[in-house]
Each structure stands twice: as C-alpha cells, then as structure tokens.
N, CA, C and O of each residue as an XYZ file, in Angstrom:
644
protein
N       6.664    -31.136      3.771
C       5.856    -30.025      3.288
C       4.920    -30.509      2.190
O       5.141    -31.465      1.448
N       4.032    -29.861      2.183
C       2.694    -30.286      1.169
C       2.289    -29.165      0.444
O       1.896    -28.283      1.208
N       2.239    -28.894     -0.587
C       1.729    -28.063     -1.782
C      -0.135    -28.187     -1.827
O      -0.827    -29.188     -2.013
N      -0.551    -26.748     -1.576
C      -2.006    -26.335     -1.722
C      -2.523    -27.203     -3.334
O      -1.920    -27.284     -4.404
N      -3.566    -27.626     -3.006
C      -4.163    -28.339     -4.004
C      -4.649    -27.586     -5.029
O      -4.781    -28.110     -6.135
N      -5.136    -25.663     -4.729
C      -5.237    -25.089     -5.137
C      -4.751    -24.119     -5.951
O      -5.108    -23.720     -7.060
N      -3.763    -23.767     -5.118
C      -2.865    -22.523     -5.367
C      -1.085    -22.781     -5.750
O      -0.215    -22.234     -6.428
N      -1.237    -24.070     -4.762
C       0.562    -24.536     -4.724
C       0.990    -23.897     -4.336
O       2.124    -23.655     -4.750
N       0.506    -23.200     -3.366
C       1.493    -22.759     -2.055
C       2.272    -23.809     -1.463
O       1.846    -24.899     -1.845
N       3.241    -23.908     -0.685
C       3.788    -24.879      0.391
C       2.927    -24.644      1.759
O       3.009    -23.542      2.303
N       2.031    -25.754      2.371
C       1.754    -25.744      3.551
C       2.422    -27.112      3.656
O       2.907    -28.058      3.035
N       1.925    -26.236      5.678
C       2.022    -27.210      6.458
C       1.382    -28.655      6.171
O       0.658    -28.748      5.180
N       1.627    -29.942      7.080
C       0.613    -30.761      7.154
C      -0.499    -30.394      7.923
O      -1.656    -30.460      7.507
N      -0.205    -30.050      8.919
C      -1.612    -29.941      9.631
C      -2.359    -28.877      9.281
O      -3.492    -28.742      9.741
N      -1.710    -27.815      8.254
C      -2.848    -26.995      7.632
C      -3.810    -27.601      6.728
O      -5.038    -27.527      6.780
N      -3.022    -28.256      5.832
C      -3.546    -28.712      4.669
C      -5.050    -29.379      5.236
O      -6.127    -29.131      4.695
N      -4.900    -30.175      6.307
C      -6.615    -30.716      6.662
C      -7.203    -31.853      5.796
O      -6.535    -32.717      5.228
N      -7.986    -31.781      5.785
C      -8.067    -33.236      4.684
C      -8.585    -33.526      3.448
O      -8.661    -34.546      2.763
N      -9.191    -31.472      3.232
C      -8.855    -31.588      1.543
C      -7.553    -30.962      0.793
O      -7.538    -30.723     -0.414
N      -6.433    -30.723      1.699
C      -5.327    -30.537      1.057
C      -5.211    -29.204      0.090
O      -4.644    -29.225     -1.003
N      -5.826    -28.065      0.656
C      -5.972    -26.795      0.185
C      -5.416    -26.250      1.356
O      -5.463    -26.932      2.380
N      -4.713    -24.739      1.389
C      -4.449    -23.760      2.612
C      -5.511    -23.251      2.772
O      -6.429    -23.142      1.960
N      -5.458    -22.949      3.707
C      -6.328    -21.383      4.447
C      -7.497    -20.918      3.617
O      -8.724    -20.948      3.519
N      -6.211    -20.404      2.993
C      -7.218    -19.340      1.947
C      -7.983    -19.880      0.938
O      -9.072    -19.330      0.773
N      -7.663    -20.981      0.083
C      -8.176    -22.483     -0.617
C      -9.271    -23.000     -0.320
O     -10.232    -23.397     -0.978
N      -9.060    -22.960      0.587
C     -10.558    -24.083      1.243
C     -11.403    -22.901      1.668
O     -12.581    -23.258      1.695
N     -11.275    -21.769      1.973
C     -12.049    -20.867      2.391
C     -13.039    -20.507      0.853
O     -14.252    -20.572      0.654
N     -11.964    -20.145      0.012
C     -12.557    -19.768     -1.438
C     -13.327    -20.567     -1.816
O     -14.309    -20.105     -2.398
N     -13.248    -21.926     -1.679
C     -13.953    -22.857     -1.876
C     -15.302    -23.222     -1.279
O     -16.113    -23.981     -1.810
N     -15.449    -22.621     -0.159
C     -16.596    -22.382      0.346
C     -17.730    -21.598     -0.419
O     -18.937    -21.840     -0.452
N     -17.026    -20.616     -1.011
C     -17.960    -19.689     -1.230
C     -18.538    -20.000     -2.535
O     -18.035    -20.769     -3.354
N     -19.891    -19.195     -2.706
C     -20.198    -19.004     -3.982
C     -19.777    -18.755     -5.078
O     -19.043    -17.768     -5.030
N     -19.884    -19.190     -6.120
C     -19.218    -18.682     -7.628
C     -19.120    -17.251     -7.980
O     -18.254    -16.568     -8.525
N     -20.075    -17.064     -7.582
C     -19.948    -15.147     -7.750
C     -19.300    -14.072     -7.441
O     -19.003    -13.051     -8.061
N     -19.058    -14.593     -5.990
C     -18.745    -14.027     -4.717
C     -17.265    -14.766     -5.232
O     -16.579    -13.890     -4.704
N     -16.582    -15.374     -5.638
C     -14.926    -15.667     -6.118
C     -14.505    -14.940     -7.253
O     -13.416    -14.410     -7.475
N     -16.020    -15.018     -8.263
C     -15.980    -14.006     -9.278
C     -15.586    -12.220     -8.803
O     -14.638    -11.653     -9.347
N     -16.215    -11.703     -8.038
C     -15.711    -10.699     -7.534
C     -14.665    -10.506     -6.762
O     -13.999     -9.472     -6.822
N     -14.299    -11.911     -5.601
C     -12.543    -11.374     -5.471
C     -11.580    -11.731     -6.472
O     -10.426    -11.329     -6.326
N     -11.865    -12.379     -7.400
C     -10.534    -12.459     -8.498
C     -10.431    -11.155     -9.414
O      -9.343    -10.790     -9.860
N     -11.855    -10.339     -9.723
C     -11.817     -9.205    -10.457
C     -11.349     -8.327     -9.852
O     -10.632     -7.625    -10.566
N     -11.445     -7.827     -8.234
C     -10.848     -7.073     -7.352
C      -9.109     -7.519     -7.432
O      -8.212     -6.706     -7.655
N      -8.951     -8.690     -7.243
C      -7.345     -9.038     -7.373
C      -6.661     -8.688     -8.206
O      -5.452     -8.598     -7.990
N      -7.472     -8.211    -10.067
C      -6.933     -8.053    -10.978
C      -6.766     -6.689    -11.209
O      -5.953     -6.271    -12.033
N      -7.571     -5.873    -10.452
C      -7.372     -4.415    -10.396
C      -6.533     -4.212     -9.460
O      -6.154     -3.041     -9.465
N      -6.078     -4.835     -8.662
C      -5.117     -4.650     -7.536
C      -4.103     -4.504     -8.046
O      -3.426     -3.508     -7.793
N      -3.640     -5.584     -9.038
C      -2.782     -5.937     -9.213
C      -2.274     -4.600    -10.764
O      -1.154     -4.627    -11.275
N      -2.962     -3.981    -11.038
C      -3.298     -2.950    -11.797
C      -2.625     -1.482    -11.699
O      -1.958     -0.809    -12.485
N      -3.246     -1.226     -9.974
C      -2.962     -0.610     -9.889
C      -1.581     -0.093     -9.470
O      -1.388      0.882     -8.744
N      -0.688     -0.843    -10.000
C       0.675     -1.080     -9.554
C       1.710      0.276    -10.561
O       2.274     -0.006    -11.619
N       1.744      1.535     -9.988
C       1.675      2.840    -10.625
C       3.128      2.809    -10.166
O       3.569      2.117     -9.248
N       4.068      3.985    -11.229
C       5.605      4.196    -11.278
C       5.234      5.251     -9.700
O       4.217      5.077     -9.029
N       5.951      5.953     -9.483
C       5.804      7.061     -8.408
C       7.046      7.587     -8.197
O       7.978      6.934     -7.727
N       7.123      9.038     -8.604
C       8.528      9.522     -8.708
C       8.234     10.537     -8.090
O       7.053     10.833     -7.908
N       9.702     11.624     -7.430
C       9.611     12.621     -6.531
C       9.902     13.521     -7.676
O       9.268     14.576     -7.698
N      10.702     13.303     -8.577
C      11.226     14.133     -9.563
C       9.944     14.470    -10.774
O       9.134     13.562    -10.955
N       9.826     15.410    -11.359
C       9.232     15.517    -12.573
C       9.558     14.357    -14.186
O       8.796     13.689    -14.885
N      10.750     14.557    -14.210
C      11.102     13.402    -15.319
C      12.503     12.661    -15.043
O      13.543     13.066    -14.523
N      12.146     11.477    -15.565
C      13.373     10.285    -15.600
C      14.223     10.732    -17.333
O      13.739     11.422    -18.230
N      15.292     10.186    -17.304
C      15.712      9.892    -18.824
C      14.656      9.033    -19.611
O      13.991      9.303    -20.611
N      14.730      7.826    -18.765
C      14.428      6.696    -20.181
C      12.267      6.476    -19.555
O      11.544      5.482    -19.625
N      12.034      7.580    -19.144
C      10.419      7.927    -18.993
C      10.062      9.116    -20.017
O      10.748     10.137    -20.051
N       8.847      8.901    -20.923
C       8.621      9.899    -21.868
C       7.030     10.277    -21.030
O       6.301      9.316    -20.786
N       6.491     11.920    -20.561
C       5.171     12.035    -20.367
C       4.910     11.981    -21.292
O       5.608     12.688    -22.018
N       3.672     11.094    -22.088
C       2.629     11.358    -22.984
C       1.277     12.043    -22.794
O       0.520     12.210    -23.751
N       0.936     12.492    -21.394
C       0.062     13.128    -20.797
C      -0.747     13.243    -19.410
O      -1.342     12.457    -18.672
N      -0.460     14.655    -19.431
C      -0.703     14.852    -17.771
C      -2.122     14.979    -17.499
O      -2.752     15.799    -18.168
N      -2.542     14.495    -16.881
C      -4.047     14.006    -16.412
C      -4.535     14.816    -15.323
O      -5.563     15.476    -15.479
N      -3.822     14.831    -14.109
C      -4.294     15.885    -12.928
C      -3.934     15.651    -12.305
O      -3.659     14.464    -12.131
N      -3.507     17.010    -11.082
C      -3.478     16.550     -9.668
C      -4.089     15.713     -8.692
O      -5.247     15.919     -8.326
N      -3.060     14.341     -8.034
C      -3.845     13.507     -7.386
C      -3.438     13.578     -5.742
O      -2.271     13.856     -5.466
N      -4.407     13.327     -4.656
C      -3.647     12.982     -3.204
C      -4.459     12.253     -2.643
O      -5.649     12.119     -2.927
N      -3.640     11.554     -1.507
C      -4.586     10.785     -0.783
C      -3.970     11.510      0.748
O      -3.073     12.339      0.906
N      -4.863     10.813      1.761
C      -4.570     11.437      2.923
C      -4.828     10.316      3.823
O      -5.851      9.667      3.609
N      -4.189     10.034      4.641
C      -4.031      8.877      5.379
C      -4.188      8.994      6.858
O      -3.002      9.217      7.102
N      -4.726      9.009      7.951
C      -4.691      9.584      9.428
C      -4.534      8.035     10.347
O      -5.124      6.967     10.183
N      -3.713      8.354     11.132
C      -3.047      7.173     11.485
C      -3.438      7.461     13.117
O      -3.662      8.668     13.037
N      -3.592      7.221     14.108
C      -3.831      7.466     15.412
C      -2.781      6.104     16.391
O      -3.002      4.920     16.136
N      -1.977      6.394     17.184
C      -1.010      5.937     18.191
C      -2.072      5.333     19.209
O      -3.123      5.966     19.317
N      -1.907      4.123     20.003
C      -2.906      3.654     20.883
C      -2.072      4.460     22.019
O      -1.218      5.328     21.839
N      -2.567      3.918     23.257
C      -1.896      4.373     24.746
C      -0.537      3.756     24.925
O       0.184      4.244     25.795
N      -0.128      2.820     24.266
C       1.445      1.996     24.986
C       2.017      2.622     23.638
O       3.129      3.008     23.995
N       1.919      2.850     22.667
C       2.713      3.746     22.225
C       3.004      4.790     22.237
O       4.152      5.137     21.959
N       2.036      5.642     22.570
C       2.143      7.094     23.723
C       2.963      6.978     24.686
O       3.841      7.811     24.912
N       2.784      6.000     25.321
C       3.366      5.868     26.847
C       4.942      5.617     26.350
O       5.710      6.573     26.451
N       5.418      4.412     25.841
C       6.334      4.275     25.120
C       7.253      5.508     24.614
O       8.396      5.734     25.012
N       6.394      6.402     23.480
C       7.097      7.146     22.909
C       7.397      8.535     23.763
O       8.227      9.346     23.353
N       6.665      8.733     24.958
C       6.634      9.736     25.765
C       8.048      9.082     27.153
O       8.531      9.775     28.049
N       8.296      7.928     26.917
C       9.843      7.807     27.627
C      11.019      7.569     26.932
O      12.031      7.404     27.612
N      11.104      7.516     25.744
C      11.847      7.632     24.529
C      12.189      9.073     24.602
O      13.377      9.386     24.683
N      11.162     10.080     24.579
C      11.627     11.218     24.428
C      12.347     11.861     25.570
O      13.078     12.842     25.433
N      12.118     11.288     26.647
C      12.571     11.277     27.975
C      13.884     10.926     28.350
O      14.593     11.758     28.915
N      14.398      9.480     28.031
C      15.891      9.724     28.021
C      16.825      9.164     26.867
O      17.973      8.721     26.920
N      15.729      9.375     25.542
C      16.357      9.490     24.208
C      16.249      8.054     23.634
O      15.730      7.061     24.143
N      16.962      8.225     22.272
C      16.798      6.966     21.614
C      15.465      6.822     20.550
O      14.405      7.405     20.779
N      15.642      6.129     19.592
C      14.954      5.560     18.868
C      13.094      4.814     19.173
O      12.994      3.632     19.500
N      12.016      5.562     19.028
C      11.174      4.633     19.256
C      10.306      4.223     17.997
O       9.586      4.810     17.190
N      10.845      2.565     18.291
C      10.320      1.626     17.428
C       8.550      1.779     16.577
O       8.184      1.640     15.410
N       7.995      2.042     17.564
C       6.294      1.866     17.634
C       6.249      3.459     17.054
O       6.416      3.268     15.849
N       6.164      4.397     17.171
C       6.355      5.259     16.282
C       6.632      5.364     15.148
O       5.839      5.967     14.424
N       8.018      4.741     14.515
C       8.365      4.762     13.384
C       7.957      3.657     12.492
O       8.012      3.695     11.263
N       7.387      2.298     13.487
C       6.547      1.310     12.418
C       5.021      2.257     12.308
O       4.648      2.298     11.135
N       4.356      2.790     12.990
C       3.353      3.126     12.668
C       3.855      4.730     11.719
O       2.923      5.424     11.313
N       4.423      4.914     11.608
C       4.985      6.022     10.451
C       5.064      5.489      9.013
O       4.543      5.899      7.976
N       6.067      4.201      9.327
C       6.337      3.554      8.027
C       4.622      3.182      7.300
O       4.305      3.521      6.160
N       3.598      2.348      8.379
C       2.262      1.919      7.750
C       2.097      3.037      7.094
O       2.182      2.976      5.868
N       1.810      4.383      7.759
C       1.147      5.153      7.280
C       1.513      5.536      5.675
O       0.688      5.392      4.773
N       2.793      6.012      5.477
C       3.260      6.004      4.443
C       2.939      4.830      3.740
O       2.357      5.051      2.678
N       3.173      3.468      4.052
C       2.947      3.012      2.651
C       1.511      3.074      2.096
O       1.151      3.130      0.920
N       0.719      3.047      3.316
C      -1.249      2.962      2.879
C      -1.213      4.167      1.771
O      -1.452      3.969      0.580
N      -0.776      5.853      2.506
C      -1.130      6.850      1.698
C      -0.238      6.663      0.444
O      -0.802      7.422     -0.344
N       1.035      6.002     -0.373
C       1.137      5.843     -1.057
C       0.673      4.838     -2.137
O       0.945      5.000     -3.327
N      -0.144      3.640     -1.596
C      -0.716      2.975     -2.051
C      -1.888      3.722     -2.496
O      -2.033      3.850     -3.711
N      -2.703      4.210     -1.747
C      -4.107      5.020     -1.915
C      -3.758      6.129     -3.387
O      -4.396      6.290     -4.427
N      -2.505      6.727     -2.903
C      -1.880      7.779     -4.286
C      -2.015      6.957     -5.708
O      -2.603      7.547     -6.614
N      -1.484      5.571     -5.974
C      -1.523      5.178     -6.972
C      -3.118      4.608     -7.274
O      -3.678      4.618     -8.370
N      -3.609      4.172     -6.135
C      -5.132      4.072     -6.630
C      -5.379      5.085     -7.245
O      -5.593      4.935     -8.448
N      -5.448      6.573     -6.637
C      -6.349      7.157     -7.175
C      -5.338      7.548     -8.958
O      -5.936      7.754    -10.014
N      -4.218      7.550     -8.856
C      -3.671      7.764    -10.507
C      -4.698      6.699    -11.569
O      -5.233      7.077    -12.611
N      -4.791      5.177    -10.920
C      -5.061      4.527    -11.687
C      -6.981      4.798    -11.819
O      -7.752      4.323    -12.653
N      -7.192      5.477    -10.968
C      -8.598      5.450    -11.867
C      -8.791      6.640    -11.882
O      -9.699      7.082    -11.179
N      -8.105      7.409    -12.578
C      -8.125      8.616    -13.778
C      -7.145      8.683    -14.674
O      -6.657      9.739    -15.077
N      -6.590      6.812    -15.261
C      -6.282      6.368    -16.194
C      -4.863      6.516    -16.384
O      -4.437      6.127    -17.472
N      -3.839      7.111    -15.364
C      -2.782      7.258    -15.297
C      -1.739      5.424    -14.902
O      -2.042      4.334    -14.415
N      -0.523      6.048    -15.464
C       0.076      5.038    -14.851
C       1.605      5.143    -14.110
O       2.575      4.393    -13.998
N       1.302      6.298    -13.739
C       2.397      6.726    -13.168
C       2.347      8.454    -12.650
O       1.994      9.341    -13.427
N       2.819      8.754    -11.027
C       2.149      9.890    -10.856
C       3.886     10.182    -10.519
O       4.734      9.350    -10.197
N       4.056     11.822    -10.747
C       5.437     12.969    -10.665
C       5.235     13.251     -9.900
O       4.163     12.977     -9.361
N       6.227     14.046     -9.323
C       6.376     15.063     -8.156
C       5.711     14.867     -7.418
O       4.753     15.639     -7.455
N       5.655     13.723     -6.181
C       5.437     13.169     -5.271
C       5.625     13.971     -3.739
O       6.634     13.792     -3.057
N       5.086     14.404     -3.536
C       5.333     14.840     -2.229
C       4.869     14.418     -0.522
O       3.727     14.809     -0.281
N       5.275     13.991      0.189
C       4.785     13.768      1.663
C       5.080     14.920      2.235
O       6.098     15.607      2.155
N       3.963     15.090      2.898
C       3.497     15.911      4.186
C       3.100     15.155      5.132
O       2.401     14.185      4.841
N       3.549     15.489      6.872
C       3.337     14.857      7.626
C       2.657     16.084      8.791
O       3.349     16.997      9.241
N       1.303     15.896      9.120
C       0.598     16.833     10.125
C       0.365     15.843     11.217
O       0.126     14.660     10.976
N       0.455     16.476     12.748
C       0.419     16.451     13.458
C      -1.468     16.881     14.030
O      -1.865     17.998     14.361
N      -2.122     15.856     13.989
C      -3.382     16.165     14.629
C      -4.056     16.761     15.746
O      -5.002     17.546     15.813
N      -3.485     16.313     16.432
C      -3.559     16.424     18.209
C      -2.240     16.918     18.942
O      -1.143     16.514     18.558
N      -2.357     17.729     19.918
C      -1.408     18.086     20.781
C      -0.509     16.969     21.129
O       0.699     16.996     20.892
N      -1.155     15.932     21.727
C      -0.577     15.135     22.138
C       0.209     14.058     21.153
O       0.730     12.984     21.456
N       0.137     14.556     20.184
C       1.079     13.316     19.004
C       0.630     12.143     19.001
O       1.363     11.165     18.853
N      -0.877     12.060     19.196
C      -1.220     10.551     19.105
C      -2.161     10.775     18.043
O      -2.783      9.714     17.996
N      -2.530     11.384     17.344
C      -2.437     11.104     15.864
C      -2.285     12.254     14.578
O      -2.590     13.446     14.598
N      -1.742     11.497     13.542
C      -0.945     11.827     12.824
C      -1.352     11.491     11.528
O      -1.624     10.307     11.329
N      -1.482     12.531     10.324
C      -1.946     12.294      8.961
C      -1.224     12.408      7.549
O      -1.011     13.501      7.025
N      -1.041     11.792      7.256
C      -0.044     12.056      5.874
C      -0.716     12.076      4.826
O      -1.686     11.393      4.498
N       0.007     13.155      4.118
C      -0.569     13.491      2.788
C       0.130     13.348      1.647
O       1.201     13.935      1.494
N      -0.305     12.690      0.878
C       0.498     12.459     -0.644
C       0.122     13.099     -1.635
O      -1.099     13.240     -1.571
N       0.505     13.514     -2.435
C       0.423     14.510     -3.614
C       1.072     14.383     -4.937
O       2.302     14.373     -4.899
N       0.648     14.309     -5.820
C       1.498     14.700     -6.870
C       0.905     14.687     -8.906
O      -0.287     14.958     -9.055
N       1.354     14.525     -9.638
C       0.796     14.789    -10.707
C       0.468     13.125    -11.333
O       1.430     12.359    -11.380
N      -0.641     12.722    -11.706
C      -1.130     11.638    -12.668
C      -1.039     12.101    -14.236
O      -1.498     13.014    -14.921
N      -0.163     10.922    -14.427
C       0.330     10.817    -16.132
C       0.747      9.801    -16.575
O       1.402      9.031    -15.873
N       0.449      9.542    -17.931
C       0.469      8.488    -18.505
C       1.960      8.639    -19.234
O       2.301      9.580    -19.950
N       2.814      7.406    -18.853
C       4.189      7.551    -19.739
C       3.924      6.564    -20.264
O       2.897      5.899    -20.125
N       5.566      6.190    -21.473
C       5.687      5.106    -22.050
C       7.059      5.009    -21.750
O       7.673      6.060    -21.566
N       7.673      3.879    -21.664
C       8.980      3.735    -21.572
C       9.796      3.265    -22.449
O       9.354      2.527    -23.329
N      10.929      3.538    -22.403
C      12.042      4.510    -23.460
C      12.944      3.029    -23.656
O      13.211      2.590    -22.537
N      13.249      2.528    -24.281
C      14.937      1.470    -23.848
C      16.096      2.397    -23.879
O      16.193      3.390    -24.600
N      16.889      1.999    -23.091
C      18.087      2.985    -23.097
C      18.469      2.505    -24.275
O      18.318      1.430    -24.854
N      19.089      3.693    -24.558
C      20.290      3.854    -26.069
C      21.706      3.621    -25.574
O      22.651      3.673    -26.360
C-alpha cells in the first residue's frame, strides 16, 4: 500500500500513477488556484454545518440560548421502474423490499442534511422538535417526498454535574 502524496490517504499502487497522489489529488492538482480556493472554502462550511438535531424540545446537559425560527427542508425522491416492479412483487407475496427502504433511508438522510443547512445559515447550531413527514406523490408510489421540520437555535453545552 502507498500513502497519497497529498492527502495520505492509503492507495492502491496502480492508483497512485506516477505522481503518487489519489484520485482526488491529482485531480485538485489540475486545477486552478482559485477554483481549489473555492472547494476548500465550500469544504469548510460543510464541515460547519454539522448541526445537533433533536426530536425532543430540550436535553438536560443542552441550555437554549435562542430560538431563531422555524426551519424545513423537503426532499422528493422518485423510484425508477425495477424498483416499482420489485416493490409491486414484494407486496404481492410479502416480505421486506430492500430498494424501497434504501431509497427511503437516502431520502431521509439528504432532507436531514438540507434541515441542518438551512439551521446553519440563520446562524443556529442546533434545530428541536424535529419532525418527518413522509407524502406519497403519485398514485403509483413511485415518488415520494419528505419533509423535515423543526425549530433553529442556538445552544451551549452544559458539563454534567
């Protein structure tokens, strides 16, 4: 195994290539200074927006210092044809379908990801009373929208006593 020249990831050998950067390394490296300048500033807000998210109104060792506003995101997810087809013989002689519930799980995490975006840019760092809603678009259950909800607020955290 060989360590990115860049990053120190572990690659492969035959990734590494023959300036000994991964993938993503040698790609960055391509580019303009500017254009790296803007994905590292995007990376740092990413990494930002990394918000508490609770179903409950308050924790013990969470203090609100202020509630900011109602936030949601809404997420619409659409099923191709083999998961239709799929989930329409599942329902047929029962059982669990897979492709359904991974494209359930995406959906949820995007619209909860999108939820803490939007907390974090109306300065929150942590949004309450979290709620999912799941609508049904189409007759046919091939697509499907989730909605996230809940309150943006800024806490501070407590050490337990």
């Amino acid at each position: 195994m060989a360590k990115c020249a860049g990053c120190g990831k572990k690659i492969g050998f035959l990734e590494a290539g023959s300036n000994g950067f991964c993938s993503t390394c040698a790609y960055l490296e391509s580019l303009e200074p500017e254009v790296v300048e803007q994905i590292n500033l995007k990376a740092e807000i990413e990494a930002d927006v990394d918000a508490i998210l609770l179903t409950t109104e308050t924790v013990p060792n969470l203090n609100i210092t202020k509630r900011i506003e109602i936030v949601s995101a809404e997420c619409a997810f659409g099923m191709n044809v083999f998961k239709d087809l799929f989930a329409g013989v599942r329902d047929i002689v029962g059982g669990r379908s897979e492709a359904v519930q991974k494209t359930m799980r995406d959906s949820r995490k995007a619209a909860l990801y999108e939820l803490k975006r939007e907390a974090y840019e109306v300065g929150a760092n942590a949004v309450v009373g979290v709620d999912l809603d799941y609508v049904e678009l189409s007759s046919a259950g091939s697509m499907v929208m989730l909605v996230a909800s809940g309150t943006a607020v800024v806490i501070e955290v407590q050490a337990n006593e």
